[in-house]
N, C-alpha and C positions, 0 to 999 in steps of 0.2 A: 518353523523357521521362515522369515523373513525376507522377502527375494531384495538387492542393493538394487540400489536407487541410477535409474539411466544417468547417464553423463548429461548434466544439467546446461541447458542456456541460460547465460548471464543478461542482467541486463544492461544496457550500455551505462558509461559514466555517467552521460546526461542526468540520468537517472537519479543519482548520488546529490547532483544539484538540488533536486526537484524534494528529494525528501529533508536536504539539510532547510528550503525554504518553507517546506511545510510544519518543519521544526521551529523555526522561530516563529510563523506565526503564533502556535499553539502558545511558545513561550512569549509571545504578545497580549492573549488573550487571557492565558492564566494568570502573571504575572499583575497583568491590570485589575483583573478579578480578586486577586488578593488585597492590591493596593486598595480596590474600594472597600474595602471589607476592614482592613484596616483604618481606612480612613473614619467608617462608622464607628467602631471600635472607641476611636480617638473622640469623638463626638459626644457620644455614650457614656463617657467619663473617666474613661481609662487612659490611663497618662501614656507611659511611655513603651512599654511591651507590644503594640497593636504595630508599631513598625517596624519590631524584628519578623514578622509575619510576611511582607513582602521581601523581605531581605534574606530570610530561607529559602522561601518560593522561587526567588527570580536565581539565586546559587543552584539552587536544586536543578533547575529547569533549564542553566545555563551547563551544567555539565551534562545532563542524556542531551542536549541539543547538540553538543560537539562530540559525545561519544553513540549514541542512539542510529541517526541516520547511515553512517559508515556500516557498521554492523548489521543493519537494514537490510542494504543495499549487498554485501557481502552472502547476506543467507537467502536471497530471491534467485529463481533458479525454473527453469521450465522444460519441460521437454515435451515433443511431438512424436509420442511413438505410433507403431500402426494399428493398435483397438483400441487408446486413450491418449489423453493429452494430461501431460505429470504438470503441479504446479508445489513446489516447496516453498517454505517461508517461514519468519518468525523467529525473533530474537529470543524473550524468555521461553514462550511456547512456541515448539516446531511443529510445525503442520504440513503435513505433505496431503496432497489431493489431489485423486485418481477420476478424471473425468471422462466413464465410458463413451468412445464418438457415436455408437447408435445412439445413448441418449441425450445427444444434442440438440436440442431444439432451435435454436438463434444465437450470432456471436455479433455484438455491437462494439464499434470502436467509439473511444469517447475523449474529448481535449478540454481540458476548465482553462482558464486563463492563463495558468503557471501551465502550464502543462501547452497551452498552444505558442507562449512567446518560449521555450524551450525545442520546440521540435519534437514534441512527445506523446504518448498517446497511452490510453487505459483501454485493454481489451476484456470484454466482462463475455460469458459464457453461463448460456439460459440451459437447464435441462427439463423434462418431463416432470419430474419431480421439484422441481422447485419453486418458489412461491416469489425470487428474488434471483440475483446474480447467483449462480454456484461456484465460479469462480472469478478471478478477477486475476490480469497480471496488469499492475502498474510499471510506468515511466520505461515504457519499448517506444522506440523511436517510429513515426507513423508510415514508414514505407515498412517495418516489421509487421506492426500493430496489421495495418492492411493485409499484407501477404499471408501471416498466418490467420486470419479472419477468413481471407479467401480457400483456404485449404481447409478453414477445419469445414467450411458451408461444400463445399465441395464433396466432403467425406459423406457428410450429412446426406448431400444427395444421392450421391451415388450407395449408401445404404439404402435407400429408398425405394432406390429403381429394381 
């Protein structure tokens, strides 16, 4: 049996901003990506079909763009308990991960552009065993981001001593 899940921290609304804009870009880049693809299509010698191609693509892409991120943002969820730091996620696939604090190695705060003209910030989480990020919580607003950065290094050391 399966122990439930700590009562989870949300992340702020900002948050909900930051993935609807990373949702259109994607749908900028796909979108375009199929255009040119059709475009060739059309060049190629094929008449008229090569442009319903962008016109599924850019529907398809415009409904998860307006239903994807809400839902997102809805099933991200964290919690600080006192032997691990819980991080839940994921729309079709849920993924909950258990990140023991002894095996913490380093936690880095991170801001890309959208994320800095928002107020926002990516907390990623190194462990002994990892070869990359082990974890990650996106779009925590950066006096969060910092504070829990400074607790979990805190924990770290004072495992240490």
């Amino acid at each position: 049996m399966t122990a439930p899940l700590p009562t989870l921290e949300r992340l702020p609304r900002g948050a909900l901003t930051l993935f609807r804009i990373r949702a259109l870009l994607r749908m900028g880049i796909y979108g375009g990506i199929a255009f040119a693809v059709a475009l060739g299509l059309s060049f190629a010698g094929n008449e008229h079909w090569p442009f319903l191609l962008p016109c599924a693509v850019v529907l398809g892409l415009s409904v998860l763009t307006a239903w994807y991120p809400q839902r997102a943002h809805e099933c991200w969820g964290w919690a600080l308990r006192e032997h691990d730091l819980v991080i839940s996620h994921g729309v079709l696939l849920h993924e909950v991960v258990s990140i023991p604090a002894g095996r913490i190695q380093h936690v880095d705060v991170h801001q890309g552009p959208i994320e800095r003209s928002l107020g926002l910030a990516r907390l990623q989480i190194y462990t002994a065993a990892g070869s990359g990020a082990d974890g990650e919580i996106p779009g925590l607003t950066r006096e969060t981001a910092d504070a829990l950065r400074e607790r979990l290094v805190r924990r770290e050391a004072d495992d240490v001593v």
